[in-house]
PDB file of N, CA, C and O in Angstrom, chain B, residues numbered from 101:
ATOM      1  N   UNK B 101     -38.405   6.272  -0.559  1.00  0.00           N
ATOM      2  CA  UNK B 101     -37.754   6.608   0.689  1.00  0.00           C
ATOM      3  C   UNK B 101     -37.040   7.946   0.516  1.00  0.00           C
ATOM      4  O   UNK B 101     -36.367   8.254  -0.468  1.00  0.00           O
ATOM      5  N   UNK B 102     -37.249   8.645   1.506  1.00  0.00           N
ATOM      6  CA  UNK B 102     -36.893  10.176   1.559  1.00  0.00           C
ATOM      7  C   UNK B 102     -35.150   9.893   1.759  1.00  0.00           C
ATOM      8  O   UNK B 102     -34.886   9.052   2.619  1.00  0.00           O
ATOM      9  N   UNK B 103     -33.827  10.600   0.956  1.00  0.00           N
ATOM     10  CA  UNK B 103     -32.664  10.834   1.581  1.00  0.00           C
ATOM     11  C   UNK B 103     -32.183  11.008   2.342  1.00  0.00           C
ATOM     12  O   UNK B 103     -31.103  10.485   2.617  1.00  0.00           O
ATOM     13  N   UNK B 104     -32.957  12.064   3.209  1.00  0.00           N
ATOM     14  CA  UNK B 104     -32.785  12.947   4.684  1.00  0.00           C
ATOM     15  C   UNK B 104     -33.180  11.817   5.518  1.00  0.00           C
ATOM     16  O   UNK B 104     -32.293  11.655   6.356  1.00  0.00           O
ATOM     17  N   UNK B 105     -34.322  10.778   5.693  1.00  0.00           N
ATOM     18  CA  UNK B 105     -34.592   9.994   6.428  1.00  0.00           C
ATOM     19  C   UNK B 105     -33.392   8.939   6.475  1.00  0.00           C
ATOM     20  O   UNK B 105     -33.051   8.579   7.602  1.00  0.00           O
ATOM     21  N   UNK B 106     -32.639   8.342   5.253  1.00  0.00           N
ATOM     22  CA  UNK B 106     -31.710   7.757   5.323  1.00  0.00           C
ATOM     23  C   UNK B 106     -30.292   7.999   5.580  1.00  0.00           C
ATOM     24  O   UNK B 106     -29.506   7.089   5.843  1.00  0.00           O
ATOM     25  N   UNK B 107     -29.919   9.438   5.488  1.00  0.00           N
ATOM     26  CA  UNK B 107     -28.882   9.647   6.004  1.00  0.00           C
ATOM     27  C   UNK B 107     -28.648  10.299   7.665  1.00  0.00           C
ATOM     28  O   UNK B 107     -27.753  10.564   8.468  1.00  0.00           O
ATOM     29  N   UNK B 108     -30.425  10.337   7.476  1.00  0.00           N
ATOM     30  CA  UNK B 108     -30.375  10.250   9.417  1.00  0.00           C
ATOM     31  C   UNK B 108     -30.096   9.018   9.916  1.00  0.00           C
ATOM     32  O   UNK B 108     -29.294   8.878  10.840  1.00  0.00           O
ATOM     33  N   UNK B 109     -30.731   8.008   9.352  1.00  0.00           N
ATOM     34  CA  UNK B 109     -30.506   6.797  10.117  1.00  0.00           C
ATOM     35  C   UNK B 109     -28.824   5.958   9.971  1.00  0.00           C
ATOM     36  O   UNK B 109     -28.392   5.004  10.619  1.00  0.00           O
ATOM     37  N   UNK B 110     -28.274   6.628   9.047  1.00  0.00           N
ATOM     38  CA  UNK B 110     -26.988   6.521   8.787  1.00  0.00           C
ATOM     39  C   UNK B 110     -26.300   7.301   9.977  1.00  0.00           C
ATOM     40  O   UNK B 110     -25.552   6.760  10.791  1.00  0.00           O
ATOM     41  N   UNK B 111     -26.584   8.402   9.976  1.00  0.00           N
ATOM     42  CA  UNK B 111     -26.083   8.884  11.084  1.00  0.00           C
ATOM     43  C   UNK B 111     -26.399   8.450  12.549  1.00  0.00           C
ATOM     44  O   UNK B 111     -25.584   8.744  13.423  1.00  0.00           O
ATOM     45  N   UNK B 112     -27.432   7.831  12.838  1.00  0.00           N
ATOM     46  CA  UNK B 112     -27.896   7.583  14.035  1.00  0.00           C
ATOM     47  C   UNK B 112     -26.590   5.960  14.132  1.00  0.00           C
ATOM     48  O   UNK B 112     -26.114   5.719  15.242  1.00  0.00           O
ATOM     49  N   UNK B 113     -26.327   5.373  13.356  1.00  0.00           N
ATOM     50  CA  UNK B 113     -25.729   3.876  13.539  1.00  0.00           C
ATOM     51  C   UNK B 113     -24.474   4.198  13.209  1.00  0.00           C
ATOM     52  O   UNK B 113     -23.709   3.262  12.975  1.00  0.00           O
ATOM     53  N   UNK B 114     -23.868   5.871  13.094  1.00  0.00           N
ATOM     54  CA  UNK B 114     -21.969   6.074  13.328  1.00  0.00           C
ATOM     55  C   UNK B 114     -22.593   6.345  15.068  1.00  0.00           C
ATOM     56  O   UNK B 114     -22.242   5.671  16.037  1.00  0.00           O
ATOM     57  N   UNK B 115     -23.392   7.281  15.088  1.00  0.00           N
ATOM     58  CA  UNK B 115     -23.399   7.367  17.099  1.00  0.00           C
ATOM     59  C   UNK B 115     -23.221   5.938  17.406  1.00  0.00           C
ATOM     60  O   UNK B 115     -22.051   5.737  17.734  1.00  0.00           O
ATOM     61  N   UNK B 116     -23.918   4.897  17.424  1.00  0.00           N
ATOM     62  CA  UNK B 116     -24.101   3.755  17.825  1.00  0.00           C
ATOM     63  C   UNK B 116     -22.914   3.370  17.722  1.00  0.00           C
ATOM     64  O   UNK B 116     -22.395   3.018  18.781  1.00  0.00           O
ATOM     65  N   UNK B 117     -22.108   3.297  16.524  1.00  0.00           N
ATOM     66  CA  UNK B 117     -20.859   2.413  16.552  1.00  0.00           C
ATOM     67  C   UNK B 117     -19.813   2.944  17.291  1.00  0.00           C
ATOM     68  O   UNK B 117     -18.950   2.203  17.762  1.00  0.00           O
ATOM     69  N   UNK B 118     -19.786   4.681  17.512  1.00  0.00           N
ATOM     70  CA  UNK B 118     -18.626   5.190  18.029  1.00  0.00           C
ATOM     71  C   UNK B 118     -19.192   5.002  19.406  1.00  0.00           C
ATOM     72  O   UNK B 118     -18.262   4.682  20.147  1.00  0.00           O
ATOM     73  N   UNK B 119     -20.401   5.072  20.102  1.00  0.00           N
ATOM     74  CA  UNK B 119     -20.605   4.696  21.283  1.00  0.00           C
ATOM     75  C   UNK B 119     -19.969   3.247  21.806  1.00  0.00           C
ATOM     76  O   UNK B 119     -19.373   3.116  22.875  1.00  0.00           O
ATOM     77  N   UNK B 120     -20.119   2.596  21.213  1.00  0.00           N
ATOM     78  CA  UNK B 120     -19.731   1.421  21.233  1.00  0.00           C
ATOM     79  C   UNK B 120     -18.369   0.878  21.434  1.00  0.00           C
ATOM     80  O   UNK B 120     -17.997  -0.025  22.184  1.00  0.00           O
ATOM     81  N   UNK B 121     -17.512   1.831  20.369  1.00  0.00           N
ATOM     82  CA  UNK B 121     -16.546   1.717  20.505  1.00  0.00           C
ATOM     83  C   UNK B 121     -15.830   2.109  21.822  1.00  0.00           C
ATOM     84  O   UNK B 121     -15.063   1.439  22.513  1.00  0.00           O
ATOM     85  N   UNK B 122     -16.251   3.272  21.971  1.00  0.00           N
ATOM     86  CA  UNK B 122     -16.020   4.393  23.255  1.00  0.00           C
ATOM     87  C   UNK B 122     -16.157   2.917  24.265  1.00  0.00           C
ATOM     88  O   UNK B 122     -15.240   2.215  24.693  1.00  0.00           O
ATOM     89  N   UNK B 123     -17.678   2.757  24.455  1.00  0.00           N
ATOM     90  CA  UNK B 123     -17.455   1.840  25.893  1.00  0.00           C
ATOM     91  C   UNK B 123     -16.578   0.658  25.895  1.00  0.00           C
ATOM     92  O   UNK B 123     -15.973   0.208  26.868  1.00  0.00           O
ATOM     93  N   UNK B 124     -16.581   0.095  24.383  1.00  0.00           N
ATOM     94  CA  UNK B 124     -15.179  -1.378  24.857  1.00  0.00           C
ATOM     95  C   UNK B 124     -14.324  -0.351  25.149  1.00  0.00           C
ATOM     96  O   UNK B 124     -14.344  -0.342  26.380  1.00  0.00           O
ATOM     97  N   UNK B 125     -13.523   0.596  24.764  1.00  0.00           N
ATOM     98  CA  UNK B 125     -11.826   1.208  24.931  1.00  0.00           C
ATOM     99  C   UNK B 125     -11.988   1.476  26.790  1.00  0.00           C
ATOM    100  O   UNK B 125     -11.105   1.120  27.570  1.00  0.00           O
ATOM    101  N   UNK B 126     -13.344   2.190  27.248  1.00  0.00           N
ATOM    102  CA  UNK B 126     -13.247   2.430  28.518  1.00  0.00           C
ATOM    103  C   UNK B 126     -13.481   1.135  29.814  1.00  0.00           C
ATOM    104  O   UNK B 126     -13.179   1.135  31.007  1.00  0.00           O
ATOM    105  N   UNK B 127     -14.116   0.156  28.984  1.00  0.00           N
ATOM    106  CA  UNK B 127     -13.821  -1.096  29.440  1.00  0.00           C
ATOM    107  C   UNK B 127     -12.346  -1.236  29.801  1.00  0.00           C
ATOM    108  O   UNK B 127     -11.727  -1.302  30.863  1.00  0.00           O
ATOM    109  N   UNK B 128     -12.020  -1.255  28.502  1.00  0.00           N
ATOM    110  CA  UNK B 128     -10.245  -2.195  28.633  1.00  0.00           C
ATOM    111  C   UNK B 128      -8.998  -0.968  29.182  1.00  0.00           C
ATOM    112  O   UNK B 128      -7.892  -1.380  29.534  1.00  0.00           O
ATOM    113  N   UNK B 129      -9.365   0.738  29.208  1.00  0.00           N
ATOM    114  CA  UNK B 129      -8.914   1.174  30.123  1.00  0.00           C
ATOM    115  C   UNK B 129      -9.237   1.201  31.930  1.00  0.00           C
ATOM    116  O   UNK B 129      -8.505   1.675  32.799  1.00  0.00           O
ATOM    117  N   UNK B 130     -10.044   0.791  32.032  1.00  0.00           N
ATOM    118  CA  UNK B 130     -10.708   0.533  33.021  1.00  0.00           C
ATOM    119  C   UNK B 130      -9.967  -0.848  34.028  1.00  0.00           C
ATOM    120  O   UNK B 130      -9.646  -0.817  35.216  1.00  0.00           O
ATOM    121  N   UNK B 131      -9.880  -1.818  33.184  1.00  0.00           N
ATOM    122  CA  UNK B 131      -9.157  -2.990  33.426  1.00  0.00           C
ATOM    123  C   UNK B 131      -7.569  -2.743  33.577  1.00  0.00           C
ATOM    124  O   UNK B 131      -6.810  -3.126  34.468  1.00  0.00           O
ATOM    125  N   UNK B 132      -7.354  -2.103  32.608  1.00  0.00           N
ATOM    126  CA  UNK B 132      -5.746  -1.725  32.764  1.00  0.00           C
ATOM    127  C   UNK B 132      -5.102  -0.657  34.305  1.00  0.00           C
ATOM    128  O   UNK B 132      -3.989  -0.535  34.817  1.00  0.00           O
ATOM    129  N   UNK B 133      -6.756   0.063  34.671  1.00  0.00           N
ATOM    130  CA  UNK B 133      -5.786   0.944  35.777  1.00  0.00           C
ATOM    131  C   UNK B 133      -6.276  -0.033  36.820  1.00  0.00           C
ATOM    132  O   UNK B 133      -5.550   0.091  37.806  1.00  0.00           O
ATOM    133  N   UNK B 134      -7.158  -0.907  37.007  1.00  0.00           N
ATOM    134  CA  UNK B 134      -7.275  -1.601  38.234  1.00  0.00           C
ATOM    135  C   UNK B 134      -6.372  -2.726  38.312  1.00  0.00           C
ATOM    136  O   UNK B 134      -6.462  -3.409  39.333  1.00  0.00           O
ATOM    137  N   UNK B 135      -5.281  -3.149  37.196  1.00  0.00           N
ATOM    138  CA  UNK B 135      -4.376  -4.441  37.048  1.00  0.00           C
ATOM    139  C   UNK B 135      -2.868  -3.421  37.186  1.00  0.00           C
ATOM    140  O   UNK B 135      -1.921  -4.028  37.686  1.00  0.00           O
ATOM    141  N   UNK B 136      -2.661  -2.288  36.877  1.00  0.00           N
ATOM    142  CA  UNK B 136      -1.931  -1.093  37.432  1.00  0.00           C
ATOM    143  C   UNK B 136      -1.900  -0.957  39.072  1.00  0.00           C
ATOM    144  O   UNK B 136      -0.877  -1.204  39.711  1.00  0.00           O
ATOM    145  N   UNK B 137      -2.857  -0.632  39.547  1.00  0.00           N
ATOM    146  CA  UNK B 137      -3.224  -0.406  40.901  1.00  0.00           C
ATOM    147  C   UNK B 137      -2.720  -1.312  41.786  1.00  0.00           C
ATOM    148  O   UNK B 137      -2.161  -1.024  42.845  1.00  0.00           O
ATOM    149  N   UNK B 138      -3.032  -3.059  41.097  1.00  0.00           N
ATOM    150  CA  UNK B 138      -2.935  -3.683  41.891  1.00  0.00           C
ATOM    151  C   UNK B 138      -1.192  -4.275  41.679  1.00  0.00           C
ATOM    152  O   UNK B 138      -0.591  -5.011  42.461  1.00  0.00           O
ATOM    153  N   UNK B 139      -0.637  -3.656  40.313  1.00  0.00           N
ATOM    154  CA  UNK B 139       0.986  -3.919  40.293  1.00  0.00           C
ATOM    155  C   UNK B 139       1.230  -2.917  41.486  1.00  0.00           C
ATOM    156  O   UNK B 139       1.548  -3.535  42.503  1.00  0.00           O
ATOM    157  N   UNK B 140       1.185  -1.818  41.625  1.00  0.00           N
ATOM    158  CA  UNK B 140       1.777  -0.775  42.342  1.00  0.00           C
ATOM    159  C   UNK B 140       1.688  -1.074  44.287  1.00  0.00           C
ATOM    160  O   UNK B 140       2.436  -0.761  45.213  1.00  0.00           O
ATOM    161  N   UNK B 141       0.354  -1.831  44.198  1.00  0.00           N
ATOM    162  CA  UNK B 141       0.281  -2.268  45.695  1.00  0.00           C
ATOM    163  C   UNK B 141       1.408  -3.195  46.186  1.00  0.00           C
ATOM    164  O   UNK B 141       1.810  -3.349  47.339  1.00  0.00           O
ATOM    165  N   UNK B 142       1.908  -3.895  44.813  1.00  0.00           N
ATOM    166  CA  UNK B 142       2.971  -5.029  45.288  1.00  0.00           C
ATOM    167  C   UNK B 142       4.149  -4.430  44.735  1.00  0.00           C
ATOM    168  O   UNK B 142       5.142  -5.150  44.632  1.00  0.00           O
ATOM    169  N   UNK B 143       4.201  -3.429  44.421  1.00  0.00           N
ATOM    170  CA  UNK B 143       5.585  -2.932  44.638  1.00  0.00           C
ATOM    171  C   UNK B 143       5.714  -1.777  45.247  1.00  0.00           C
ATOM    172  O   UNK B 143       6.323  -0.827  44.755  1.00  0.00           O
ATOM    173  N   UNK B 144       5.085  -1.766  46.498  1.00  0.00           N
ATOM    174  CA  UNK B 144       5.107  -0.205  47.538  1.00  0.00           C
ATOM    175  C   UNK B 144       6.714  -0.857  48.284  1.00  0.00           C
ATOM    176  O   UNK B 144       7.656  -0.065  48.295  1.00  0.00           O
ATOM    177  N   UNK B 145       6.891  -1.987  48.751  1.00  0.00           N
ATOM    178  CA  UNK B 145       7.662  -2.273  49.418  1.00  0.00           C
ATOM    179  C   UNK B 145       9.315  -2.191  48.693  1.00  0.00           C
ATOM    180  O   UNK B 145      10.390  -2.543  49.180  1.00  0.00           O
ATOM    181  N   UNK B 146       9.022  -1.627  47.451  1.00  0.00           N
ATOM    182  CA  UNK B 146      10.199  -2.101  46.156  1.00  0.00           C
ATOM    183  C   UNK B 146      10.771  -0.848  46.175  1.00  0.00           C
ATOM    184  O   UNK B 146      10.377   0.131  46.809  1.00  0.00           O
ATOM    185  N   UNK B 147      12.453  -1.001  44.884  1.00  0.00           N
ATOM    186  CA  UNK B 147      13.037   0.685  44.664  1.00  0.00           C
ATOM    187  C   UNK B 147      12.283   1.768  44.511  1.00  0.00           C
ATOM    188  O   UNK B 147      11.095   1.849  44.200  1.00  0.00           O
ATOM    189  N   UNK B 148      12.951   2.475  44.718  1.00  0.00           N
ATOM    190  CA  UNK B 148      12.047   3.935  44.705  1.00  0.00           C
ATOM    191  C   UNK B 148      11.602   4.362  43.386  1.00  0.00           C
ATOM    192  O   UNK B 148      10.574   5.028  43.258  1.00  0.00           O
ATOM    193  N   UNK B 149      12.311   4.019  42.418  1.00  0.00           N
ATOM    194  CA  UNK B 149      12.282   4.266  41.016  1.00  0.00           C
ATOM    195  C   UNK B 149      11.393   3.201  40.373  1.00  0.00           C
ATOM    196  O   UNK B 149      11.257   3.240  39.150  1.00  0.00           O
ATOM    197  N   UNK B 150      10.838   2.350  41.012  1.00  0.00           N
ATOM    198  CA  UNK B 150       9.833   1.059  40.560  1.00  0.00           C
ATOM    199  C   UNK B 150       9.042   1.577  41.051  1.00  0.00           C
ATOM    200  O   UNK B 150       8.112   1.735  40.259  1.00  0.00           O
ATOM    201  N   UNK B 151       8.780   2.110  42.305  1.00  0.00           N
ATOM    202  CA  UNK B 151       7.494   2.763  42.810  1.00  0.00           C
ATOM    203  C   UNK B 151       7.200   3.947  41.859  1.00  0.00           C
ATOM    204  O   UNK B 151       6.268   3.801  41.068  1.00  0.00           O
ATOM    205  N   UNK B 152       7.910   5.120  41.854  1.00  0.00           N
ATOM    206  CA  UNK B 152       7.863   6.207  40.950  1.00  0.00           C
ATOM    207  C   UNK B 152       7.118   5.963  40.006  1.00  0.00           C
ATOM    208  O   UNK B 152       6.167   6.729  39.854  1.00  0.00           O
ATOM    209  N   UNK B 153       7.340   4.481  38.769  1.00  0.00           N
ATOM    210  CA  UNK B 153       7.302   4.479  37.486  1.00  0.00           C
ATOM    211  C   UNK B 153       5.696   3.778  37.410  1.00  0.00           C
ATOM    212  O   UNK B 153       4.948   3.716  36.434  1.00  0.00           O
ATOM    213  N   UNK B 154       5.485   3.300  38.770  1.00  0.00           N
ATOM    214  CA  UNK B 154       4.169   2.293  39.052  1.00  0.00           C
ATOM    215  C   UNK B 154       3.104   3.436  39.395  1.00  0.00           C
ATOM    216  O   UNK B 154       1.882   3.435  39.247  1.00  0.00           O
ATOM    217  N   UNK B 155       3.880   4.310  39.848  1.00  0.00           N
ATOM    218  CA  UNK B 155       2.468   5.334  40.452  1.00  0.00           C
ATOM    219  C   UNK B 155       2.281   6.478  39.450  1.00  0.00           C
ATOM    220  O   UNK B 155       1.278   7.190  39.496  1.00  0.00           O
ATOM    221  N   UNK B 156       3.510   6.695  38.301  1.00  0.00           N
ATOM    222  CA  UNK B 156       3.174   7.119  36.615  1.00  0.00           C
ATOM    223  C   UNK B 156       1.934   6.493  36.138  1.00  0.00           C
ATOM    224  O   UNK B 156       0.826   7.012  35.995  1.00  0.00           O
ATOM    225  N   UNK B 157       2.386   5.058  35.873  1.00  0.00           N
ATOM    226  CA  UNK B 157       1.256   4.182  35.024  1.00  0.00           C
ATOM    227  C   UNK B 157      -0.002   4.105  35.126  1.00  0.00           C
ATOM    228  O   UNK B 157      -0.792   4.010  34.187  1.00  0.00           O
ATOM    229  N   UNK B 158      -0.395   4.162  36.907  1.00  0.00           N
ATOM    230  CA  UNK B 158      -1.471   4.382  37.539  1.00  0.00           C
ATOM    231  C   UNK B 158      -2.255   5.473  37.161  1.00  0.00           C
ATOM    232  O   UNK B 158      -3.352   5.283  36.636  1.00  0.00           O
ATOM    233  N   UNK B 159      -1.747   6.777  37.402  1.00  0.00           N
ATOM    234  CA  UNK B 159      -2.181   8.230  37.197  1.00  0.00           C
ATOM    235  C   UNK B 159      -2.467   8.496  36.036  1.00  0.00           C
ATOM    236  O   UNK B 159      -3.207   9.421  35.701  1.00  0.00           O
ATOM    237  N   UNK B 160      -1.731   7.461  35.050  1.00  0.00           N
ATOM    238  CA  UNK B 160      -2.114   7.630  33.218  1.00  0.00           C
ATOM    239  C   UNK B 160      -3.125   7.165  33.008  1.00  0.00           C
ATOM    240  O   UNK B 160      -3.976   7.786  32.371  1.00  0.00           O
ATOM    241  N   UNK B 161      -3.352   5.818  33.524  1.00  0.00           N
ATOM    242  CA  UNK B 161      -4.400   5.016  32.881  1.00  0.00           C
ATOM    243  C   UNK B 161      -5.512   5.333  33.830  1.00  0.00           C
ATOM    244  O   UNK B 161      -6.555   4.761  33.512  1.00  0.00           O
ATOM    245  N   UNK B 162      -5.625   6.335  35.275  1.00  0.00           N
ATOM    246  CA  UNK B 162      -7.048   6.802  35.669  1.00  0.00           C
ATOM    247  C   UNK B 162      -7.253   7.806  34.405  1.00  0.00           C
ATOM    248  O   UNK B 162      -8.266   7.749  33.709  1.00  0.00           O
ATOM    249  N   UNK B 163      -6.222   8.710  34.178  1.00  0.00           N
ATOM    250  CA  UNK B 163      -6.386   9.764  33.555  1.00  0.00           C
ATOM    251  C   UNK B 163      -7.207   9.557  32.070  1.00  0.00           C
ATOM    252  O   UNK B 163      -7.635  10.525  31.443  1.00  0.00           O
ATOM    253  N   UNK B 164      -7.350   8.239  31.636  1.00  0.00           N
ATOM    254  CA  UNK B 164      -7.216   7.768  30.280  1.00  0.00           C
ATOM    255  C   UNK B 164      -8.941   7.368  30.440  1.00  0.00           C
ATOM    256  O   UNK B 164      -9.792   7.545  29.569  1.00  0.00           O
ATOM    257  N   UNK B 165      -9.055   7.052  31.181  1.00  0.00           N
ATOM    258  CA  UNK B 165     -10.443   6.329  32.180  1.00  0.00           C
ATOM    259  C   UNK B 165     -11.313   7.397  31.956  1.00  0.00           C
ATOM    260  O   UNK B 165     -12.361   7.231  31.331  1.00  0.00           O
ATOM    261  N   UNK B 166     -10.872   8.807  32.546  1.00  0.00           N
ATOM    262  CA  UNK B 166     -11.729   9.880  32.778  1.00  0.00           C
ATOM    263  C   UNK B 166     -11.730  10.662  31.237  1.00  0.00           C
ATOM    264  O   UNK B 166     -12.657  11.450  31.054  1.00  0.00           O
ATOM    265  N   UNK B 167     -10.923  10.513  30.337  1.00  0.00           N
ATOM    266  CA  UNK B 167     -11.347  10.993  29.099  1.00  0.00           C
ATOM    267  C   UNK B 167     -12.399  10.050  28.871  1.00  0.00           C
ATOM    268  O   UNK B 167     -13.540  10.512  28.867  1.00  0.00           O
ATOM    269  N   UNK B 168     -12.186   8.296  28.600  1.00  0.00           N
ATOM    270  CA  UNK B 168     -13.299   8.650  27.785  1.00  0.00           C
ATOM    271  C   UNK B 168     -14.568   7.780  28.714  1.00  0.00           C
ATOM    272  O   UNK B 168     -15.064   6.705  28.380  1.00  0.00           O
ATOM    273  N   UNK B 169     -14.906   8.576  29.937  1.00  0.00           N
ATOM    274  CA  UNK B 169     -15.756   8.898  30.514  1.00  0.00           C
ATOM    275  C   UNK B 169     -16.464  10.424  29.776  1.00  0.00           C
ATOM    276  O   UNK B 169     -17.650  10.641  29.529  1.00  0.00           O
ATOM    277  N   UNK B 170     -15.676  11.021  29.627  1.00  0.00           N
ATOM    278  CA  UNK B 170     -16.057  12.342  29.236  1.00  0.00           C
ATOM    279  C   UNK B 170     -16.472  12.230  27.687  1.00  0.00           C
ATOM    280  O   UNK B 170     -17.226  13.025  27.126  1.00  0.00           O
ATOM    281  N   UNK B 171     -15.753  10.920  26.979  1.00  0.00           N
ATOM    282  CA  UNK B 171     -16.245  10.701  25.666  1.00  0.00           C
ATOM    283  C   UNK B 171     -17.191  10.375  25.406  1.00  0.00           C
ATOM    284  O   UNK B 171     -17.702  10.862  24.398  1.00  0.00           O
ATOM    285  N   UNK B 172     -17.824   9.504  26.086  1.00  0.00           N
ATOM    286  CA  UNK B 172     -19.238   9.015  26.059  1.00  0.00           C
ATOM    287  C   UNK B 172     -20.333  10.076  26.599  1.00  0.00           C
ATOM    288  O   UNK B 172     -21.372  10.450  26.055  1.00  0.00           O
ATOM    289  N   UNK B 173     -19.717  10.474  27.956  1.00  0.00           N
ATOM    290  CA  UNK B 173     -20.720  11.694  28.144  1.00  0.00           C
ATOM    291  C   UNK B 173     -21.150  13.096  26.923  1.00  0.00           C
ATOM    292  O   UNK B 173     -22.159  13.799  26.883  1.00  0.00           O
ATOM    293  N   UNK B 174     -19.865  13.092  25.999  1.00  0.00           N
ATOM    294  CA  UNK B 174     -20.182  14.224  25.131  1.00  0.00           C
ATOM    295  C   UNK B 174     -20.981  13.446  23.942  1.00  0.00           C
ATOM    296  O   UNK B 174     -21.428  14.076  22.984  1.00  0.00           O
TER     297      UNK B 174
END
């Protein structure tokens, strides 16, 4: 067996695993801004400073979403 053939295929199964990884994390960020979203809907009616801190959390965890959207895409 050639080296180069095996440390390609070594390399081909870190893509695989970091892909992998990438999609559970954008899974479970994914889950976190739609369980965000839906805290912030039930506290529109609340202090101003609960709203403030709800529509932070929101904007982080889309923001967190669209990296690693962009992670998988690269």
């Amino acid at each position: 067996m050639n080296i180069v053939e095996t440390l390609r295929r070594g390399e081909y199964l870190v893509y695989l695993l970091i892909l992998l990884l990438t999609s559970l994390l954008l899974a479970l960020s994914l889950y976190m801004a739609f369980s965000r979203v839906y805290y912030l809907i039930q506290n529109i009616g609340g202090s101003p400073e609960l709203l403030a801190a709800s529509i932070y959390n929101v904007l982080s965890d889309v923001f967190l979403v669209v990296v690693f959207v962009e992670l998988i895409d690269t």
